[in-house]
C-alpha positions in Angstrom: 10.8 -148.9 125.5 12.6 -150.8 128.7 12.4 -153.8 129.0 10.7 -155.3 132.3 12.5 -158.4 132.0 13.9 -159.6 135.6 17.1 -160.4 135.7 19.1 -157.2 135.7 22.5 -157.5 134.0 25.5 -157.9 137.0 29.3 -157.5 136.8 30.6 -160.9 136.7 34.3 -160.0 136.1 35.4 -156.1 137.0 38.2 -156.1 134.0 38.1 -152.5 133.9 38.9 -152.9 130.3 39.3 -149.9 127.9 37.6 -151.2 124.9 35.9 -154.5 125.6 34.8 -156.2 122.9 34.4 -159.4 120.4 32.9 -162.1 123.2 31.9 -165.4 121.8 31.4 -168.6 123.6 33.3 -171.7 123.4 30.7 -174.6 124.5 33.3 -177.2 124.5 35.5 -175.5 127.0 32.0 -173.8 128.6 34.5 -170.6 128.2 33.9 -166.8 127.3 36.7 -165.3 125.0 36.5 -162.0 124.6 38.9 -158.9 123.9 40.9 -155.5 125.2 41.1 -153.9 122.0 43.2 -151.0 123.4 44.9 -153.0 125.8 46.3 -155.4 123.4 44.8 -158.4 125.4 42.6 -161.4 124.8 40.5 -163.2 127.3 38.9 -166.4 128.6 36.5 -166.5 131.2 35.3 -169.6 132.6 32.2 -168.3 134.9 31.2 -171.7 136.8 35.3 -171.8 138.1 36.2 -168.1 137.9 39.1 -168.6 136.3 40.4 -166.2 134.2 43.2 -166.6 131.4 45.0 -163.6 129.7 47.2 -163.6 126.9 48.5 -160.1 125.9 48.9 -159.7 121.6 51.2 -158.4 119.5 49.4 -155.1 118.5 45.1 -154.0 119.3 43.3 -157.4 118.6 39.3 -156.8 117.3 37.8 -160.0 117.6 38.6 -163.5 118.0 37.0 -166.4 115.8 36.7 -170.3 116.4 38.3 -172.5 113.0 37.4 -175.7 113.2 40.8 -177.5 113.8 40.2 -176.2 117.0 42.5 -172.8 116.7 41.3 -169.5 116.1 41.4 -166.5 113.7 41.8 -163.1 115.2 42.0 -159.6 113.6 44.6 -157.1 113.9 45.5 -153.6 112.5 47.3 -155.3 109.6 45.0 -158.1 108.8 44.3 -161.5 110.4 46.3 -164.0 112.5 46.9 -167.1 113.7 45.6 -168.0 117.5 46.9 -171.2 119.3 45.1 -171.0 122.8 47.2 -174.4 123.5 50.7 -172.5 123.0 49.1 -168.9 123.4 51.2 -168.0 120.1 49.8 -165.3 117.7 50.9 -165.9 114.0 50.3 -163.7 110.4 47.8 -165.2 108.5 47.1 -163.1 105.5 47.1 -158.8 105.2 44.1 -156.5 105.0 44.5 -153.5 102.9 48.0 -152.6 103.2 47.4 -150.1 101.0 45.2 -148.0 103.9 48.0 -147.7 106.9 44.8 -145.8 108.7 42.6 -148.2 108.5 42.3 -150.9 111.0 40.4 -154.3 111.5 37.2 -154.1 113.6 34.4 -157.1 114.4 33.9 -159.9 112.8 30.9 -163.3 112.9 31.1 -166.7 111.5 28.0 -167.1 109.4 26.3 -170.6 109.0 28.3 -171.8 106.0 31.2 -171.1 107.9 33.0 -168.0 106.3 33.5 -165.0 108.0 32.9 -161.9 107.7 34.0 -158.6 109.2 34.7 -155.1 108.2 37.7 -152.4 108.4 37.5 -148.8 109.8 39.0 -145.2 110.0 41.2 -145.3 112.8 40.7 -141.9 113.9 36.8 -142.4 113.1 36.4 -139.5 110.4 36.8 -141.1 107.2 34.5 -143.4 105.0 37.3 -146.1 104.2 36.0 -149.1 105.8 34.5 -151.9 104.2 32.8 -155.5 104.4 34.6 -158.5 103.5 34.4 -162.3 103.6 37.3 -164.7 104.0 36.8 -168.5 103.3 38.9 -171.3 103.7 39.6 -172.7 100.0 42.5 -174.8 98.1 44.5 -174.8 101.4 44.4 -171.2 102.1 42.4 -168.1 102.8 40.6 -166.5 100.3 39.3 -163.0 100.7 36.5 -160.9 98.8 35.2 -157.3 99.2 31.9 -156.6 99.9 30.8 -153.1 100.5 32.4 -150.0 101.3 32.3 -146.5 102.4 31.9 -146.8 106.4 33.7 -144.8 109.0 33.5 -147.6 111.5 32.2 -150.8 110.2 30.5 -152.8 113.3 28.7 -155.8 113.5 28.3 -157.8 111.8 25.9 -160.6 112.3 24.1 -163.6 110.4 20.2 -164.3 111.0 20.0 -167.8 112.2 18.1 -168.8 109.3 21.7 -167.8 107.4 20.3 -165.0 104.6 20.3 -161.9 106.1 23.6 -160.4 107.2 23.3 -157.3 109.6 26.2 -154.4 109.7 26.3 -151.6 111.4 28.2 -148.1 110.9 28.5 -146.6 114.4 29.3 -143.0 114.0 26.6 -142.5 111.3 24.3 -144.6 114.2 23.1 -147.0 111.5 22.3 -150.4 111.0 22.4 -152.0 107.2 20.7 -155.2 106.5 21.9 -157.5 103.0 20.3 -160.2 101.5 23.2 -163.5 101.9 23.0 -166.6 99.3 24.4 -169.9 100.2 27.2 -169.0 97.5 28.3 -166.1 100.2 26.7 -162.9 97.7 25.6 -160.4 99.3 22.9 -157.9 97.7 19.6 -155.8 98.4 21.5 -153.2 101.1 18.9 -151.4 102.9 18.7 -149.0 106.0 17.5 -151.6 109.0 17.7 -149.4 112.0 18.6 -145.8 113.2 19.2 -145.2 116.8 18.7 -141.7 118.4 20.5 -142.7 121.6 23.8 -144.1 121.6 26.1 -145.5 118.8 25.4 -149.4 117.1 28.3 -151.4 118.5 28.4 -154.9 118.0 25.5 -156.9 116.8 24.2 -160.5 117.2 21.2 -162.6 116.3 19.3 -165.0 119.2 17.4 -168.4 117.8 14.1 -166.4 117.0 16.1 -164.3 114.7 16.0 -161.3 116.6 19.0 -158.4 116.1 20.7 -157.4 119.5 22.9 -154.5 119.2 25.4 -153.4 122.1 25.0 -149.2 122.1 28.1 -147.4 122.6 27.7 -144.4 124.8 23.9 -145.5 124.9 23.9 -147.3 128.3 21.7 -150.2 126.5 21.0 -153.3 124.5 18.4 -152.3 121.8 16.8 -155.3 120.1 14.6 -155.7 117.4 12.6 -158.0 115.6 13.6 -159.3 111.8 11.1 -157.1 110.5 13.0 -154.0 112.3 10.1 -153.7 115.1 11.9 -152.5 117.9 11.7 -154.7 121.1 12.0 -153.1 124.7 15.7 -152.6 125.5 18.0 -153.5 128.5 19.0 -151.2 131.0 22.9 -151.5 131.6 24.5 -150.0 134.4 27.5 -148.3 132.4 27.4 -146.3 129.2 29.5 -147.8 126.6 27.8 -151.1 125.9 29.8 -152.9 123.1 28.9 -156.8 122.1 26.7 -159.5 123.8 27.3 -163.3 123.5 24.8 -165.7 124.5 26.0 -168.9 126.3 25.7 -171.3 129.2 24.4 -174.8 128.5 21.0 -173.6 127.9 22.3 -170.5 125.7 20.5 -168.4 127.4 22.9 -166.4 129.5 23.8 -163.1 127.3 27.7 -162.1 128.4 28.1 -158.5 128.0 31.4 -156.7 127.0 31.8 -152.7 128.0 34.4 -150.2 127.9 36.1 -147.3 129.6 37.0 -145.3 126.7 35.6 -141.9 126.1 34.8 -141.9 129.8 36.1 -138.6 131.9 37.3 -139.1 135.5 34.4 -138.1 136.4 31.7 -140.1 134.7 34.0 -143.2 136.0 33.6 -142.4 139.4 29.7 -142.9 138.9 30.5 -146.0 136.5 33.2 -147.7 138.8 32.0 -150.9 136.7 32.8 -149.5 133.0 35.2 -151.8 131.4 33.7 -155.1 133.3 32.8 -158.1 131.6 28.0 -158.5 132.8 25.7 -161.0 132.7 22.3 -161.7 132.8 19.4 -164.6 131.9 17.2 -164.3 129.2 14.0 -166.2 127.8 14.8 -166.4 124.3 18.2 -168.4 123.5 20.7 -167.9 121.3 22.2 -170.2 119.1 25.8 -172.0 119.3 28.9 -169.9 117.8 30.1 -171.4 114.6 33.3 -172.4 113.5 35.3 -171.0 110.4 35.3 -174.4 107.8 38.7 -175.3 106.8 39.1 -177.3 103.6 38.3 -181.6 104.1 41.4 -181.8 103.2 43.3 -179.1 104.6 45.5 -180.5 108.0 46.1 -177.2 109.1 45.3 -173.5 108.4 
């Protein structure tokens, strides 16, 4: 089903970025962060002024999270860091399975209590030796819990804006999982929510009506679908790997897109000169403000 909505996604920033990804807005700073996995780089776009800020990481970064001292929390390969946007510094925080040197950290959400979650992959994308897990901020440090297990590419993962359901996604085996979330941070009640048949699940995100948005990856689209996994007509994009949407602007309702030139033969670039750019586009149906990761009352710093 295509969607007749119009106002067509546009390039608003031609990054030509290998493996776009992670974008989340900042309403303070009426910013875009966002990610170059594969080129080692995080973003923030400021769309009213243009500008443009780059600060290259220490290794691949996934996805970049707001804490709510005003920092961030970013994952890496090896596990999560420090971000200080201020002094662009990038510091350990805490390692993810050091015990799996071929794993790596993918995406990762803020859910409405304020923990995150995100998952772990196979880098070379054949094995099942990802998993889910949630980190919260507790007795002045991080602590982390595992979740689930056995995907090849964990991707994802979202919260329903109500703050119970908790959407994940497994690219390669094109699937996307729903769990039941309790205010304690459980999950339980995994079920099969979608299955595409064109293009791969990338990354997902909710809007305020609790509708599931999901970038496809070699899919040239935004699927949607309603919380009772109805689909909804999807967006045409004008590039094939789709990877994550953010909604922001003051009104929310502008949906960022981030895309990616990986996979993509010399060929199929010349008739997608705008893979790897950052789009946008207006929508009817807002999203709802990115949440912070909750640090301790008491903690001063992470």
């Amino acid at each position: 089903m295509k969607t007749s909505e119009k106002n067509k996604p546009a390039c608003v920033l031609d990054l030509k970025a290998q493996l776009g990804e992670g974008p989340i807005w900042i309403a303070k700073e009426k910013a875009l962060y966002f990610v170059d996995i594969i080129g080692e780089t995080l973003h923030r776009f400021n769309p009213t002024t243009q500008d443009l800020t780059s600060w290259k990481a220490p290794s691949r970064i996934a996805f970049i999270l707001p804490v709510s001292n005003g920092s961030f929390l970013v994952g890496m390969p090896d596990g999560l860091h420090h971000f200080d946007a201020q002094k662009g510094a990038f510091s350990q925080a805490c390692f993810i399975e050091p015990d799996k040197p071929g794993n790596r950290l993918n995406d990762g959400c803020v859910d409405r209590q304020g923990r995150i979650w995100f998952g772990t992959m196979d880098d070379d994308e054949e094995k099942k030796t990802g998993s889910i897990y949630r980190v919260e901020h507790k007795e002045n440090s991080l602590q982390l819990s595992h979740w689930d297990e056995g995907y090849i590419v964990s991707n994802g993962p979202a919260v329903s804006p109500c703050g119970t359901v908790l959407y994940v996604s497994d690219s390669p085996q094109q699937r996307i999982y729903a769990f039941d979330l309790d205010k304690s941070g459980a999950l339980k009640g995994k079920r099969l929510f979608a299955t595409l048949d064109h293009g791969y699940p990338d990354g997902l995100v909710t809007d305020s009506q609790g509708n599931l948005w999901c970038g496809t990856f070699g899919g040239g689209r935004i699927v949607r679908f309603k919380p009772d996994g109805t689909e909804l007509p999807f967006i045409p994009m004008p590039v094939s790997n789709v990877t994550k949407i953010a909604f922001g602007g003051d009104d929310y309702r502008t949906v960022f897109v981030t895309t990616a030139r990986k996979g993509l033969s010399s060929e199929e670039l010349a008739k997608e000169p705008l893979a790897g750019g950052l789009f946008a586009f207006r929508t009817d149906i807002a999203g709802t403000p990115q949440k912070s990761f909750l640090l301790n009352q008491t903690a001063k710093e992470l």
